[in-house]
KEROKE-704287 format. One record per residue (C-alpha): x, y, z; residue in one letter. Coordinates in steps of 0.02 Angstrom, whole numbers, padded with zeros to 5 digits, always signed. Example, Ala and Ser with C-alpha at 12.3 -4.5 7.8 and 13.67 -1.06 7.14 Angstrom:
+00615-00225+00390a +00684-00053+00357s 
***
This chain:
+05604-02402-06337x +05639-02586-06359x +05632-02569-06549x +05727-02402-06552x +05893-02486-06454x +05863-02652-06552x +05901-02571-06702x +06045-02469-06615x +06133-02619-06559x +06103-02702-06751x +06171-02570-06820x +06351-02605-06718x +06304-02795-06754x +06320-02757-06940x +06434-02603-06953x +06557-02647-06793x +06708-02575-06900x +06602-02424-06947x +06556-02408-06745x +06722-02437-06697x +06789-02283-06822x +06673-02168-06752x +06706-02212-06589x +06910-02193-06612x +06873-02028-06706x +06768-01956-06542x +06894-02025-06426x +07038-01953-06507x +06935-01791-06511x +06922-01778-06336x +07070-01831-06288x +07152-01675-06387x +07026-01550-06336x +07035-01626-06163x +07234-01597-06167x +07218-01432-06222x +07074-01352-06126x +07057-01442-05984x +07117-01387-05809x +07120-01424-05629x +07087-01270-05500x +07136-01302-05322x +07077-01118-05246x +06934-01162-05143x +06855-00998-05165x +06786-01099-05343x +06696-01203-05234x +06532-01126-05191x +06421-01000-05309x +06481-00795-05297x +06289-00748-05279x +06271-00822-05102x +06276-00678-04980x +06393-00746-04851x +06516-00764-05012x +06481-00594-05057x +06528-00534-04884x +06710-00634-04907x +06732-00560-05058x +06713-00380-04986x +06825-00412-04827x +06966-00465-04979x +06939-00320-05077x +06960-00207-04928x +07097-00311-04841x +07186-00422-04967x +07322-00432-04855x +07225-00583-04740x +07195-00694-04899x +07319-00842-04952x +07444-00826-04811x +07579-00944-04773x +07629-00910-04593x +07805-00951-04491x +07779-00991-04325x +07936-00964-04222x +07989-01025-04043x +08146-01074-03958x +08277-01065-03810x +08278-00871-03797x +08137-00748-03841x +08304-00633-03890x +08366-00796-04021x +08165-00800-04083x +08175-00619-04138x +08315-00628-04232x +08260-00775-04331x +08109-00688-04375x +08187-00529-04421x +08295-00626-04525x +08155-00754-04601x +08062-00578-04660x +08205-00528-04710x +08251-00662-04837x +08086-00704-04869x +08059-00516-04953x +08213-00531-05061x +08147-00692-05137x +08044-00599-05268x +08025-00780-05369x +07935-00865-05212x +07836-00704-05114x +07759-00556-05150x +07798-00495-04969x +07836-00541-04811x +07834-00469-04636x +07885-00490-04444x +07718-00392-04386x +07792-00386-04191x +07947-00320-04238x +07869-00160-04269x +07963+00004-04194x +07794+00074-04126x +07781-00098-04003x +07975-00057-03947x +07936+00117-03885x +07770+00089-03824x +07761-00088-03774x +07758-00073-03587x +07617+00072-03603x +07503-00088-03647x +07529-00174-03482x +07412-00157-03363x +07435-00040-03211x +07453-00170-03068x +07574-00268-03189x +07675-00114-03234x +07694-00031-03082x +07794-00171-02984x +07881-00192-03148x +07973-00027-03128x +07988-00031-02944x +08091-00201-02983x +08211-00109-03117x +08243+00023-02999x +08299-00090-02880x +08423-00157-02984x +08520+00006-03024x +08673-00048-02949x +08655-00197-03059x +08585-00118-03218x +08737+00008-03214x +08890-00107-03191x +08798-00185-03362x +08774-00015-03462x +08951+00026-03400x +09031-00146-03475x +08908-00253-03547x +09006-00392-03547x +09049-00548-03439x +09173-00441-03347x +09043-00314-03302x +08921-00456-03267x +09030-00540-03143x +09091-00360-03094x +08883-00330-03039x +08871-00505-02940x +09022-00437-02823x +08908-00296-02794x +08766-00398-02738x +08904-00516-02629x +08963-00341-02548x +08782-00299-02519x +08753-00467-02411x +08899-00433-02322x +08863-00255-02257x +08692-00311-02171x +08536-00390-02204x +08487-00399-02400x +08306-00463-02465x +08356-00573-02628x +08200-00631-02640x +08144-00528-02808x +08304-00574-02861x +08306-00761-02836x +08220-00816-03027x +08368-00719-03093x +08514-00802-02996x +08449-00953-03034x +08455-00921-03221x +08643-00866-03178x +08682-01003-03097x +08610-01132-03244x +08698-01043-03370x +08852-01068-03296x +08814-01229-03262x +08777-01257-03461x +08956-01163-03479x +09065-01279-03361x +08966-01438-03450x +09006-01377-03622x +08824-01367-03674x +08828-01175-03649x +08694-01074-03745x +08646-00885-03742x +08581-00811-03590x +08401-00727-03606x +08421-00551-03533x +08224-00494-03590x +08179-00642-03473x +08315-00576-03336x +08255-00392-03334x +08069-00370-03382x +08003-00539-03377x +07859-00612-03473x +07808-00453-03491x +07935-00405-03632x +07842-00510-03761x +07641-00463-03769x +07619-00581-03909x +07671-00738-03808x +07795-00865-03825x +07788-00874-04020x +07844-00764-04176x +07724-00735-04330x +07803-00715-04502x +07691-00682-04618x +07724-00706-04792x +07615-00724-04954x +07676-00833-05105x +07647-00839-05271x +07540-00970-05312x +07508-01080-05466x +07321-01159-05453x +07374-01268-05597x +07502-01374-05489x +07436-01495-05356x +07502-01402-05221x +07479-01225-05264x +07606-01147-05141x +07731-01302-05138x +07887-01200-05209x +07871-01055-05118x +07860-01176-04951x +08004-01244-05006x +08084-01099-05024x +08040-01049-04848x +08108-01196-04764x +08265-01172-04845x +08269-00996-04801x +08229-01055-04619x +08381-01204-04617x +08505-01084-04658x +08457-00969-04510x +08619-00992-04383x +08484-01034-04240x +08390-01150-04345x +08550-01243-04400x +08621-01257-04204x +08438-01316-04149x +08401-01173-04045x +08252-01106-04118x +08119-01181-04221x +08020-01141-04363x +07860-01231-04411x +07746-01168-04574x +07537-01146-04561x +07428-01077-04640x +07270-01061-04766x +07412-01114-04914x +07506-01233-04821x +07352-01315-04736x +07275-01325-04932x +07445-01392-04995x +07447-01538-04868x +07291-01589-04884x +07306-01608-05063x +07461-01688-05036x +07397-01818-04908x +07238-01849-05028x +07372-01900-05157x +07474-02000-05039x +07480-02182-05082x +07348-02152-05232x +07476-02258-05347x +07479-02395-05269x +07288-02398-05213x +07229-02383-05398x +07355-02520-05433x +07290-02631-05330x +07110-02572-05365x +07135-02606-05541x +07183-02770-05507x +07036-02821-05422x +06927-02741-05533x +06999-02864-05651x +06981-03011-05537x +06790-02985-05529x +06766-02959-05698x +06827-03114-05750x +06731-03188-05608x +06598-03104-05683x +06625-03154-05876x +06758-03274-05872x +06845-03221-06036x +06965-03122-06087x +06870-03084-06227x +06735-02990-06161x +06860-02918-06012x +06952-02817-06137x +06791-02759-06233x +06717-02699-06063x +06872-02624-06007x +06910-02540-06191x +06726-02480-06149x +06761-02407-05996x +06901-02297-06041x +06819-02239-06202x +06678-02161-06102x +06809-02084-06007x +06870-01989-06101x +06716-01949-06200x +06670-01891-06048x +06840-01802-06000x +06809-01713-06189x +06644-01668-06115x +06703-01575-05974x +06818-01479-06055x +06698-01421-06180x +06574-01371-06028x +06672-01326-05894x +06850-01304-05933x +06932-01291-05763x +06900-01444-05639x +06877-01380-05461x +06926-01499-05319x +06777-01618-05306x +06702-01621-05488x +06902-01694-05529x +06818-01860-05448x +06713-01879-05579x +06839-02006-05674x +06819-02112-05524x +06617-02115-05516x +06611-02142-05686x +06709-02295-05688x +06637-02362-05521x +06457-02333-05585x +06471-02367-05788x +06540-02531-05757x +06373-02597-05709x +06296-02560-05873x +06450-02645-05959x +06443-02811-05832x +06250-02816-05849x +06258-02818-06035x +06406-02945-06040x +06338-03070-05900x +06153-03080-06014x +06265-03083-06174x +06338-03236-06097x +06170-03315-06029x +06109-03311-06258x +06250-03374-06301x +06240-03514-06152x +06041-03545-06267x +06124-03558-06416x +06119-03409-06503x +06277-03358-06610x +06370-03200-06578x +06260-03071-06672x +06106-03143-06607x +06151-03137-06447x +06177-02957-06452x +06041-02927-06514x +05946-03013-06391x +06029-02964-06235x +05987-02782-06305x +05813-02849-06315x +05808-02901-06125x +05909-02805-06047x +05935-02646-06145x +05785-02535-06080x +05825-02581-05906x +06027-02528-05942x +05936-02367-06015x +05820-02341-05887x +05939-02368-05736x +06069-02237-05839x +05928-02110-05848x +05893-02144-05675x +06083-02139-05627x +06107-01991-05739x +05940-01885-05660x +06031-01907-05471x +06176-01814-05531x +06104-01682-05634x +05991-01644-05485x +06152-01546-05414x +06170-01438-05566x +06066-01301-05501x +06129-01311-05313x +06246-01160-05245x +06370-01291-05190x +06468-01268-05373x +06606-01380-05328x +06440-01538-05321x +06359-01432-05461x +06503-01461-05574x +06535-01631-05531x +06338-01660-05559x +06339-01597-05715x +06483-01721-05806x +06465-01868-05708x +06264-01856-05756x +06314-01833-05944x +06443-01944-05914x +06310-02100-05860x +06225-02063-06019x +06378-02081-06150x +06407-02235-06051x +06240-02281-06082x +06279-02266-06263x +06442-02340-06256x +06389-02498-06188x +06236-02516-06311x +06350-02464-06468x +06552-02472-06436x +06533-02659-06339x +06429-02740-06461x +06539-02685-06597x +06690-02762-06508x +06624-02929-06462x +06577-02932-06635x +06756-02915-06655x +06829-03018-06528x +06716-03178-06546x +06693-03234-06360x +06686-03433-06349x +06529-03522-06305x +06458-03548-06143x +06450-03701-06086x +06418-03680-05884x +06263-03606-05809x +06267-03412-05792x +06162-03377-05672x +06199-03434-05459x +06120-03609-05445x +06174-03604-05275x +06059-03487-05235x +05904-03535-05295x +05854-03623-05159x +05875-03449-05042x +05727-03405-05181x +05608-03532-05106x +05667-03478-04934x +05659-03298-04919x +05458-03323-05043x +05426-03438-04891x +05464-03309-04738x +05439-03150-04853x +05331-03092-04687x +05463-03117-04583x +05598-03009-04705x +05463-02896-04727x +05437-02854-04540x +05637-02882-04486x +05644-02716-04641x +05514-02609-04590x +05572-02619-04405x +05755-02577-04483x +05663-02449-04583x +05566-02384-04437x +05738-02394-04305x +05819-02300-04441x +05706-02144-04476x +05675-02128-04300x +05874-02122-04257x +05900-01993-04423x +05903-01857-04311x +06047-01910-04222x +06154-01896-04364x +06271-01769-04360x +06358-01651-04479x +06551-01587-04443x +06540-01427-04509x +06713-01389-04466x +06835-01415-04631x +06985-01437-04510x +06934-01612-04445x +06922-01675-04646x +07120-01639-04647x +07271-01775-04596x +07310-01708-04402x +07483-01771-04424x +07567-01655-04567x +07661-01490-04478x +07529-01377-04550x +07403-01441-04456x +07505-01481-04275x +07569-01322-04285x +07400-01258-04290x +07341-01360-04141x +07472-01272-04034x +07397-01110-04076x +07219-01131-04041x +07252-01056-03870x +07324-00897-03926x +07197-00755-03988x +07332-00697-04124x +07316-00856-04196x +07146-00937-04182x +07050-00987-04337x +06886-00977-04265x +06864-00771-04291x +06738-00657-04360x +06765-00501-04452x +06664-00362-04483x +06661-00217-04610x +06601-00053-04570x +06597+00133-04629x +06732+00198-04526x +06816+00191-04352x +06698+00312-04258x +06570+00149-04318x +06681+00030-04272x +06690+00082-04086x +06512+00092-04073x +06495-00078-04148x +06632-00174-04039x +06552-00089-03874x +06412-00187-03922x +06498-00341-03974x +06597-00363-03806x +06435-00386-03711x +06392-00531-03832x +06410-00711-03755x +06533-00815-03819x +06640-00669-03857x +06824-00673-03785x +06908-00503-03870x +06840-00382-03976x +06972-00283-04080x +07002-00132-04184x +07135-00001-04216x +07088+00073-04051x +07154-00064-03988x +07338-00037-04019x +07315+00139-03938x +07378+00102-03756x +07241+00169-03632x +07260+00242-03453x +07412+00323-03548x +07428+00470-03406x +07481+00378-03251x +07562+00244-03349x +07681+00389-03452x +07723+00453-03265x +07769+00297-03190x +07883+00279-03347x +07938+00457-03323x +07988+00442-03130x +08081+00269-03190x +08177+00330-03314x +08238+00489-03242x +08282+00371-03098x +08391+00280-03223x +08440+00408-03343x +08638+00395-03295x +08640+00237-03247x +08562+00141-03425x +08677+00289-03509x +08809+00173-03611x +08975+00156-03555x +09139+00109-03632x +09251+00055-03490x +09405+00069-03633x +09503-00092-03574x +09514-00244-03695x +09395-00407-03664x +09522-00544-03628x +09537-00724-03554x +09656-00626-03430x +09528-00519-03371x +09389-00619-03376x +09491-00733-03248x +09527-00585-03133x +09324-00531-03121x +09306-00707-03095x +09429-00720-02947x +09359-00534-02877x +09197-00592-02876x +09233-00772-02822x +09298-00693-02660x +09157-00587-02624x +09037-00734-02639x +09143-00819-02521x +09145-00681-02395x +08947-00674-02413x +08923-00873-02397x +08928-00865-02223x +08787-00772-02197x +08697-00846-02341x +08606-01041-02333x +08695-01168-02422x +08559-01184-02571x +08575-00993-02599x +08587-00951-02768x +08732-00859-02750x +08808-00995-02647x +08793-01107-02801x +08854-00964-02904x +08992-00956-02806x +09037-01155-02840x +09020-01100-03028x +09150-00982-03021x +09274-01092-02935x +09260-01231-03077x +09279-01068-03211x +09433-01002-03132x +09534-01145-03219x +09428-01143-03390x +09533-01147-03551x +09560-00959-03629x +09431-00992-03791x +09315-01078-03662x +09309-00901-03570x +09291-00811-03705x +09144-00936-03774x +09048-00909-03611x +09055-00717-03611x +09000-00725-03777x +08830-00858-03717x +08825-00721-03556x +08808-00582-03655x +08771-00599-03814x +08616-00504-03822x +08632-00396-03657x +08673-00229-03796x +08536-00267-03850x +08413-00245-03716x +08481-00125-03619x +08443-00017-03763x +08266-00098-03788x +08252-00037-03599x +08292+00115-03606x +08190+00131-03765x +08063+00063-03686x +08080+00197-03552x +08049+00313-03677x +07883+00285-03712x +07767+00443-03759x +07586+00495-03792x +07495+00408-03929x +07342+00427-04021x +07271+00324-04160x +07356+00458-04270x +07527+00402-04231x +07499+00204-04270x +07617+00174-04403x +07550+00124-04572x +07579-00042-04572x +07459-00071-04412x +07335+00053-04461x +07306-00036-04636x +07268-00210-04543x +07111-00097-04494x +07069+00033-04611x +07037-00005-04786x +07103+00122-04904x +06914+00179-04927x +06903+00223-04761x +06812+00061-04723x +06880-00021-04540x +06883-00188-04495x +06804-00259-04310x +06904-00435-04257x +06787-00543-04130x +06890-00689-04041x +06741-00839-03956x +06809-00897-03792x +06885-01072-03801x +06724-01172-03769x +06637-01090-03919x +06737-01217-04020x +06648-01355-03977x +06460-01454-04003x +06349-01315-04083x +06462-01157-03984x +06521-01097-04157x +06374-01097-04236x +06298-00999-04080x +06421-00862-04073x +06396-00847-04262x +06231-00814-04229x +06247-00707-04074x +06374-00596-04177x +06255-00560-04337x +06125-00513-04227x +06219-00354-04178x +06299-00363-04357x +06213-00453-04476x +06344-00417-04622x +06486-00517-04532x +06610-00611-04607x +06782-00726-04586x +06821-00886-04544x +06691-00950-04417x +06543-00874-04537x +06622-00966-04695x +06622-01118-04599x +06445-01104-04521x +06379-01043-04679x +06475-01155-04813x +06390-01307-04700x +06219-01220-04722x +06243-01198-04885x +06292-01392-04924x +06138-01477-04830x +06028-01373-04899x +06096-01391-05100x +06110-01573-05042x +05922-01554-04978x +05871-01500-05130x +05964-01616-05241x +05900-01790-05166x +05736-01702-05163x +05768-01664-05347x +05838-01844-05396x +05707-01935-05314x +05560-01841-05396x +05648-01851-05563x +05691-02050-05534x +05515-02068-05495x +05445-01994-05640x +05573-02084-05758x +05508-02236-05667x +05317-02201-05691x +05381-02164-05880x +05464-02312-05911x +05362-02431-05806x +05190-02353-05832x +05116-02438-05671x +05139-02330-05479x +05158-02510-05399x +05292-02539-05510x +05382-02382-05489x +05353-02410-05316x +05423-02588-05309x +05603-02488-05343x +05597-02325-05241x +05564-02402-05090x +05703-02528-05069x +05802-02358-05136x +05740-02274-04981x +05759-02415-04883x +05943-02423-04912x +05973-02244-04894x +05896-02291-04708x +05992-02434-04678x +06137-02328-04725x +06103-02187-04588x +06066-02347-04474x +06250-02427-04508x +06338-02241-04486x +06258-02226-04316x +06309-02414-04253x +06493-02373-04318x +06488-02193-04208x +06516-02112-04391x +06434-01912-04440x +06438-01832-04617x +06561-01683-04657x +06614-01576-04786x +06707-01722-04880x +06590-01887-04869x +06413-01802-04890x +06482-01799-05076x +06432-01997-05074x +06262-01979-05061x +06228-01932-05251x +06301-02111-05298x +06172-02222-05167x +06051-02146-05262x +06120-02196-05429x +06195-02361-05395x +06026-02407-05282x +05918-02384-05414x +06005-02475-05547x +06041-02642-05457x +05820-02617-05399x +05782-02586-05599x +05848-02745-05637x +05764-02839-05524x +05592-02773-05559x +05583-02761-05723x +05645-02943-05759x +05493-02968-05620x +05386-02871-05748x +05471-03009-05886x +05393-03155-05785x +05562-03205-05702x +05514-03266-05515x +05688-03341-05445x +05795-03158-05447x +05928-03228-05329x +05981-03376-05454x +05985-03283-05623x +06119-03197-05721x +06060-03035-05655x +06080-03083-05483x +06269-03130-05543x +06276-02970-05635x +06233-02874-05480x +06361-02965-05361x +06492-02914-05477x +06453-02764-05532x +06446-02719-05328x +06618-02790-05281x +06666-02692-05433x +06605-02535-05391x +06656-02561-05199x +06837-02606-05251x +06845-02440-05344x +06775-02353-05211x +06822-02433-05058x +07018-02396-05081x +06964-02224-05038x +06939-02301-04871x +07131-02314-04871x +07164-02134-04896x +07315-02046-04816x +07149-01903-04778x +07018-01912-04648x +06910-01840-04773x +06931-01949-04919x +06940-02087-04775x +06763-02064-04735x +06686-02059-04888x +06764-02218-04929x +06695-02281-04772x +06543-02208-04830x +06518-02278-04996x +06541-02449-04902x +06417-02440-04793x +06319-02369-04947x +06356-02500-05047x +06303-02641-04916x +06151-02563-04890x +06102-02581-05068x +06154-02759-05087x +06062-02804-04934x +05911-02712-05004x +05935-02783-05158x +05955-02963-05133x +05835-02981-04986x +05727-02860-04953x +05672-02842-05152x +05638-03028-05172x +05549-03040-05029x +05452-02889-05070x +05395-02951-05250x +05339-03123-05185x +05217-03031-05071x +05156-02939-05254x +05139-03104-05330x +05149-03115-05523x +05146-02949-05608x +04985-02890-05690x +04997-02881-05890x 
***
């Protein structure tokens, strides 16, 4: 092998314009195929193989529902659940005419089916005293239908005045209510007014069943070839949303989640800063190199180097993969923070001939002669780690496997071919200094002289650390990865609590609804399980005594709800004359009233209104009533209600649940708790047993986790048998092969030992850092041992040793601004890497020395 690069690196030694042609020629190649066939994907569904069952499972729930899949989603709250409808209605609204941005959009709870049989979903004790409150009100409630207006409003609080006055009167029921009265006028004389809620006023809490917030649901056209595949369309939506009247006067607010949005961020907060960190990354980088080689002359070689295997490389993925998915696009940044070595190692022993005399060409030569099979064997090494995720299921590692293990190989060649050439054409200056760390020669003779001591401080380490592996723990959840700080994900904090919008569901495909019935039965008695849902259950049950309460209610109410049209003009004038009728009234009930009645304070109100300006009037009866019309007629709509079956759901609920097959879908909800510690991964497994074909959100996150520890299981497994054997190749001797696998595997310990002192786990986004301790372990431990092999006995003061230093802070610099990352997940593997890195150098430049003094002097 020595021979066979020899010659290689002659060959650039005597051709170096001839190297440097075919180099430019290959570049230039795959820069042009790179620009035209190379592409970045940003779905996430690219990310793990098709074959995997769990996968397969997805991709059936899509097929049947496609409606569930790439979702941006409005959440809506404000002042007024009345002001909160309308902006959704009118969010939906605009949203579907935007046929650049969406393909559709929808206001699910504004549905006609939940107006007419919305209160037939209330329970029996809550509905009952519901009704029994509305009748009360009758003399109220028909002053209102007869003039819904402020007049008719003030006209109905006379009533309740008379009523105190003619004998004893309960108000109790009716004290929430006042109150609200009496704050809104408050808002009214302070010139804050804003519009009364009258679904709060006559039904309560119980008028919205989906809680306090509004879902639109919308679902963009996306282009995976931008970085943030649903940017424009989100765009679109919050300018939609700011030119909502609400939105604009601050009364009701509209946040954006979702799968799309949460992807969009994240890739946004990934990029975040990324200028400026590679700018100053760069900048180190060239610090240490000419720390390192102190000349510009063999910076610019290295660095011309660097960027030609690049985008060899870059041609190289575009010839084998085409499309980039979201972690093999980090392959531009291994490659660079891993080749570098070979070029530093190759530059620092080019310095250390020419520092003996030798001219340029023979010191090429002769550094490939040292140091080339060890460059060689620590890029087959390097190369074997990667390429050990090819076969994995985890694609999105797979992929990245696959180029950045080709890619340690053409930087293998480029360092042994391209970088001879140019320092053949650049002419670096002679040496005159020492290369190697003179400094530390003397921590030689120290660390042979206590190599028992190192020796036993490690293998405790070693010991402390496999016995503490265990602890570590894996986040399989791909929501703490993501910045908790962009709207996306706050917005989706808020609505962990609410079973419409928690992200922690399972869905299950069966046959048909008679199946589906069967099947949730079963799945309610499952622990961990909060709701179990189906279209069954948007059927109202206990219909019979519920549709009779209704019945006796509305016949109750029948003439008074019926709309009236009192035929006399709204004005200031009038206004001020129900104000002064009703003013009076009040005042004859205050005495037997307390003085914090609410219709004591109402009474106040009204005195401070009677001298209100005429557009001031007029501006509070428009607050007072403005959506009083409104729900009067959603009352007596609501009234209304009739027998349903599963027949009568309208279409757009039924095919949430019934594929157009015939197929029907089963939603489970966990209970809150299930969220946390292993919970999720419990009711995962609880669920499949009664349905072992379930799918959705909480599988693909239980199973995607699976699926990465064991493809990353298999890998190391993979790398380290194929670094061994390209050890035992190379090296020919076990003990020698041995001599660098174990301070590999004593790093990778010291590692796990560092991450549990710092209180740090591995998750979906930092595991990916394991692949490079392998490769940039074993290079820095090839050195080492193999100029052992070479008869060199002081490691820590030799060119290599210098080499290695550099090449580290290198490789850290280029990693370690990840640590800086906008994104908890890119965050963490740059933490990662770190602690990686550390552990290598400490193996490296203690534990190895020490370990080869206890050899002694290698056999021949």
């Amino acid at each position: 092998m020595r021979a066979w690069l020899t010659w290689f690196v002659c060959f650039s030694v005597r051709r170096p314009g001839l190297v440097l042609l075919i180099w430019t020629v290959l570049v230039a190649g795959s820069a042009v195929l790179a620009s035209q066939r190379l592409g970045v994907t940003t779905d996430t569904d690219k990310l793990f193989s098709p074959s995997l069952a769990w996968k397969q499972q997805s991709h059936a729930m899509s097929a049947a529902f496609p409606q569930f899949d790439d979702l941006i989603v409005a959440v809506i709250d404000g002042n007024t659940p009345e002001q909160v409808q309308e902006t959704a209605v009118a969010l939906a609204r605009d949203a579907a005419l935007d046929h650049t941005h969406f393909t559709s959009a929808s206001d699910p709870d504004s549905s006609p089916y939940y107006a007419r049989e919305g209160m037939l979903f209330l329970p029996a004790a809550t509905l009952e005293p519901l009704l029994d409150r509305i009748v009360d009100a009758q003399p109220f409630l028909g002053q209102l239908a007869a003039d819904p207006t402020a007049r008719g409003l003030f006209g109905a609080i006379g009533l309740i005045a008379v009523g105190v006055q003619q004998g004893p009167v309960d108000l109790s029921a009716d004290t929430g209510s006042l109150e609200a009265f009496h704050e809104a006028l408050q808002t009214e004389i302070n010139g804050h007014g804003q519009p009364l809620s009258w679904q709060n006023l006559l039904i309560g809490a119980a008028g919205d069943l989906s809680g306090s917030y509004r879902f639109v649901l919308m679902h963009p056209k996306l282009n995976y070839g931008a970085l943030e595949p649903g940017g424009k369309a989100t765009a679109a939506l919050r300018a939609i949303a700011r030119s909502l009247p609400d939105v604009k006067a601050g009364a009701v607010r509209v946040r954006i989640t979702g799968d799309v949005p949460l992807s969009d961020e994240e890739f946004a907060s990934v990029a975040q800063g990324m200028e400026w960190g590679l700018l100053g990354s760069l900048l180190l980088v060239v610090l240490w190199l000419t720390l390192a080689v102190r000349s510009v002359r063999i910076i610019v070689p290295i660095l011309i180097t660097l960027v030609s295997g690049l985008l060899l490389t870059t041609g190289f993925a575009a010839a084998a993969v085409g499309t980039l998915n979201l972690i093999s696009v980090a392959f531009a940044v291994l490659f660079v923070g891993i080749a570098v070595d070979f070029a530093i190692q190759f530059s620092v022993r080019f310095r250390e001939s020419k520092h003996e005399g030798y001219n340029d060409g023979d010191s090429v030569v002769e550094t490939a002669q040292r140091s080339g099979v060890q460059i060689m064997v620590a890029a087959a090494a390097t190369s074997a780690g990667f390429l050990a995720f090819v076969p994995t299921n985890f694609s999105g590692v797979a992929q990245l496997g696959l180029i950045a293990g080709v890619g340690m190989l053409i930087a293998f060649a480029a360092t042994l071919s391209l970088l001879p050439a140019l320092l053949m054409k650049t002419k670096p200056p002679a040496e005159g200094a020492e290369i190697g760390f003179s400094w530390a020669r003397p921590w030689d003779a120290r660390i042979e002289g206590a190599r028992g001591a190192v020796l036993g401080l490690f293998l405790g380490l070693a010991m402390t650390g496999l016995m503490a592996a265990p602890r570590i723990t894996f986040d399989s959840d791909p929501l703490h990865t993501k910045n908790p700080n962009t709207e996306a994900m706050q917005t989706l904090a808020d609505m962990m609590q609410n079973p419409v919008a928690d992200p922690y569901t399972i869905d299950v495909l069966v046959h048909d609804q008679k199946q589906a019935e069967a099947t949730a039965a079963r799945l309610r008695q499952v622990p961990y399980v909060q709701t179990v849902l189906t279209e069954a259950s948007f059927v109202p049950t206990d219909q019979t005594p519920k549709l009779a309460l209704l019945g006796d209610t509305s016949s109750i109410l029948a003439a008074t709800l019926s709309p009236g049209n009192s035929g006399i003009p709204l004005t200031p004038a009038a206004l001020r004359l129900a104000i002064t009728s009703a003013l009076k009234q009040l005042q004859k009930a205050a005495l037997k009233l307390p003085l914090d009645s609410p219709l004591t304070l109402i009474a106040g109100d009204l005195k401070q209104l009677q001298n209100a300006s005429d557009q001031r009037l007029m501006t509070m009866n428009s607050d007072l009533t403005r959506f009083l019309p409104t729900e009067l007629d959603a009352l007596r709509l609501a009234l209304s209600a009739v027998p349903v079956t599963a027949a009568d759901l309208p279409p757009e609920i039924k095919r949430d649940w019934e594929a157009p097959n015939g197929e029907a879908r089963i939603q489970v909800v966990p209970v809150p708790g299930a969220r946390e510690g292993n919970g999720l991964r419990e009711f995962v497994a609880a669920v499949r047993q009664v349905a072992p074909n379930a799918g959705g959100s909480a599988v693909t996150i239980v199973a995607s986790a699976d699926t990465i520890i064991a493809s990353f299981r298999q890998a190391a497994i993979s790398a380290i048998i194929a670094i061994a054997l390209i050890l035992l190749a190379t090296l020919r001797r076990v003990t020698d092969a041995s001599l660098v696998m174990a301070p590999l595997l004593l790093s990778s310990v010291l590692t796990v030992l560092m991450m549990l002192m710092l209180g740090r786990g591995l998750n979906f986004a930092n595991i990916i850092a394991l692949p490079l301790l392998l490769g940039v372990g074993v290079s820095f431990n090839i050195y080492f041992v193999m100029n052992w092999r070479a008869g060199l006995i002081l490691p820590l003061g030799s060119p290599t040793a210098r080499a290695v230093m550099f090449s580290a802070l290198t490789t850290g610099t280029s990693f370690g601004s990840l640590a800086l990352s906008h994104h908890p997940g890119t965050a963490s593997m740059g933490v990662l890497l770190l602690l990686s890195l550390a552990s290598t150098l400490i193996a490296t430049l203690w534990f190895v020395p020490a370990l080869l003094a206890a050899v002694g002097k290698p056999g021949k």
